[in-house]
C-alpha positions as CSV (number, residue, x, y, z in Angstrom):
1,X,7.2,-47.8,20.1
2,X,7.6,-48.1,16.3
3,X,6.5,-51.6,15.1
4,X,8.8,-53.6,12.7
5,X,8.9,-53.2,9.0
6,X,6.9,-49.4,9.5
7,X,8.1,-46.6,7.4
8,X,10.4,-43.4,9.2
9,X,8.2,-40.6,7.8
10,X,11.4,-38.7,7.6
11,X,13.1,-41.2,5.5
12,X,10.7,-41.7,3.0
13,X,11.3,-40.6,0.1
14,X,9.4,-37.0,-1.1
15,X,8.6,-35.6,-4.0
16,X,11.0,-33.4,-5.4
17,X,9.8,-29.6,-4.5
18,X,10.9,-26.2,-6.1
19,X,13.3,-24.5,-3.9
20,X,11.6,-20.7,-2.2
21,X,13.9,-18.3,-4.5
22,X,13.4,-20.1,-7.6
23,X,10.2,-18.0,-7.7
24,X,9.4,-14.6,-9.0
25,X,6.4,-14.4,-6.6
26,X,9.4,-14.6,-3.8
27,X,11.6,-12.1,-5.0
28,X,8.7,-9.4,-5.6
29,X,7.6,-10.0,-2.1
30,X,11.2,-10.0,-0.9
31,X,12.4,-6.6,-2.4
32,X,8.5,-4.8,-1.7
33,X,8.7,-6.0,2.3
34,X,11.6,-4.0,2.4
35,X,10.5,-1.1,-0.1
36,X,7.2,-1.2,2.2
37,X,8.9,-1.1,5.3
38,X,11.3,1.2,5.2
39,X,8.8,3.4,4.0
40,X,6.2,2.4,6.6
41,X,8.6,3.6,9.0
42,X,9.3,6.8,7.8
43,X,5.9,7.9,8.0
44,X,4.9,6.3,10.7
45,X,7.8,8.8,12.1
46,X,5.6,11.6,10.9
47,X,2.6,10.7,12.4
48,X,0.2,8.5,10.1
49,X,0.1,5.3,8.6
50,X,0.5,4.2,4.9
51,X,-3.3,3.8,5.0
52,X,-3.5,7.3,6.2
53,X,-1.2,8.8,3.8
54,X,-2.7,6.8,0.8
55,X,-6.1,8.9,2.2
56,X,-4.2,12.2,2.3
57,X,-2.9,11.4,-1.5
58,X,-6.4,11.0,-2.9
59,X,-8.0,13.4,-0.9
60,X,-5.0,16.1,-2.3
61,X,-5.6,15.0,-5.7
62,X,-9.2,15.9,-6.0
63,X,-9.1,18.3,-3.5
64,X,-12.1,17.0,-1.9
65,X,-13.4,13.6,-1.8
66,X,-16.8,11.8,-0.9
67,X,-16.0,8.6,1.5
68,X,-17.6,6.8,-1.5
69,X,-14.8,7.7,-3.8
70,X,-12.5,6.7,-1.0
71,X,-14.1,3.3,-0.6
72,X,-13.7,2.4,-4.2
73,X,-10.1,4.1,-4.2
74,X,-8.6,1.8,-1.3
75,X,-10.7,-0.7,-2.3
76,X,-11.7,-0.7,1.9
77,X,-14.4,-1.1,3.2
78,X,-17.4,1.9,4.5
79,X,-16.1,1.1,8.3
80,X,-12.7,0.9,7.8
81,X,-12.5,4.6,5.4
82,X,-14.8,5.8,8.4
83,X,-12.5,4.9,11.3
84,X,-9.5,6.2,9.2
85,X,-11.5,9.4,8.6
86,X,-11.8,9.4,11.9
87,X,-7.9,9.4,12.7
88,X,-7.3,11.7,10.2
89,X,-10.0,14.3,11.7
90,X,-8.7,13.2,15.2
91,X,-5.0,14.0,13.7
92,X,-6.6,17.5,12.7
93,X,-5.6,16.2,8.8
94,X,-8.8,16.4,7.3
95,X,-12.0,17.4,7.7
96,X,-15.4,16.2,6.9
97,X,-17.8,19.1,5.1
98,X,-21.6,19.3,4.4
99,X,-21.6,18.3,0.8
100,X,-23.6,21.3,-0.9
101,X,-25.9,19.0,-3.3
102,X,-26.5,16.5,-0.7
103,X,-27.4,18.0,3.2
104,X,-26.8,14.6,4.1
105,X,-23.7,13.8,2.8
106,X,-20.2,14.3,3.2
107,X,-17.2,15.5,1.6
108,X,-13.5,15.3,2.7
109,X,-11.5,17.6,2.8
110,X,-7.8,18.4,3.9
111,X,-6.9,21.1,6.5
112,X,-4.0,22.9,6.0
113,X,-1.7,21.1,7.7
114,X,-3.2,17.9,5.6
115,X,-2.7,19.7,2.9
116,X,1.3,20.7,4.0
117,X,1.6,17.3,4.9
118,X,1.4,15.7,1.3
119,X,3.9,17.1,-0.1
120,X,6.2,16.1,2.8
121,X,5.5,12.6,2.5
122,X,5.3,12.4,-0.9
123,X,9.1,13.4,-1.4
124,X,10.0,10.8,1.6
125,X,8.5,8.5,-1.3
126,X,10.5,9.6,-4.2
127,X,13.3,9.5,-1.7
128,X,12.4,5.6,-0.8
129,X,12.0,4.8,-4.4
130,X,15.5,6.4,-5.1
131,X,17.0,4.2,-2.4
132,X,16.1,1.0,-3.8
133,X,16.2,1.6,-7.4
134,X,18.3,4.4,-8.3
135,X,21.2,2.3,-8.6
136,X,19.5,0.7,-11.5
137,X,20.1,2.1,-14.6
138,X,17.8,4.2,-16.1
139,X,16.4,1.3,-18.7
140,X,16.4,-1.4,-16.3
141,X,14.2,0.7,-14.2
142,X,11.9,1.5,-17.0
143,X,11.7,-2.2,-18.0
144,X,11.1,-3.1,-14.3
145,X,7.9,-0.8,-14.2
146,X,6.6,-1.5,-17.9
147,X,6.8,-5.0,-16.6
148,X,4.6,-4.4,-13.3
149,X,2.0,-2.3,-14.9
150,X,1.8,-5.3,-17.7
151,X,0.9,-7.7,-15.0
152,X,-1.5,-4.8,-12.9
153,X,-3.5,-4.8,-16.7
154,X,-2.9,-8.3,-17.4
155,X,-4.5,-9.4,-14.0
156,X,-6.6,-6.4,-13.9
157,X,-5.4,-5.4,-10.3
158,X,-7.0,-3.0,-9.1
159,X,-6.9,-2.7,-5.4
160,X,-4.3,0.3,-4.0
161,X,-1.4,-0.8,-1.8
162,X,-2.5,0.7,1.9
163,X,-0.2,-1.4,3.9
């Protein structure tokens, strides 16, 4: 039971507080959950995550890759590009190869279904980026990216999006 004279914590008063949308921060995250997810599912439909497909991407792009370079792309850590290696090999998407200079190490490289495979995914990208910005004209969505890539340098992000 409440003593006499004590203070509702509901009614007193509180200090005045900024309301959620009045926030870049929340309209960023808003719009990339939904950029993110609908594109999380469309891959996932094909088989592999976005982790997996960010793999794929910089595994295509240098045509082989040491899990090394991977680490520092992903900015993961050695066990988690490992156990993704390991899908991927599982998935028969890449393979790992003795790395000619080095008997001990490895380099990664995609099979050709992998290889197939990037290109596939990669339009369902272009297609997911159409879907939520095409209707912007072409400037705005030129400002849009000038602006992120100001605040990527700016902050000196450097971490790729895998989920």
């Amino acid at each position: 039971m409440r003593e006499r004279g004590s203070t509702n914590t509901r009614t007193a008063k509180l200090p005045a507080v900024s309301a959620l949308d009045a926030h870049l921060g929340y309209w960023l995250r808003f719009v990339s959950n939904h950029v993110s997810g609908r594109f999380r599912r469309q891959v996932e439909e094909r088989g592999v995550t976005v982790s997996e497909w960010v793999a794929l991407r910089a595994i295509y792009a240098s045509d082989e890759a040491t899990a090394g370079e991977l680490v520092d792309t992903l900015g993961m850590t050695k066990g988690a590009v490992s156990k993704l290696l390991d899908r991927l090999e599982r998935k028969r998407l890449a393979r790992r190869l003795v790395d000619p200079d080095d008997a001990r190490g490895r380099r990664l490289a995609l099979t050709d279904a992998g290889r197939a495979l990037v290109p596939r995914l990669a339009a369902l990208a272009d297609e997911n980026d159409a879907h939520f910005f095409g209707g912007l004209p072409l400037a705005q969505r030129r400002a849009l990216d000038d602006t992120l890539r100001v605040l990527v340098k700016m902050h000196a992000l450097t971490l790729v999006p895998t989920e």
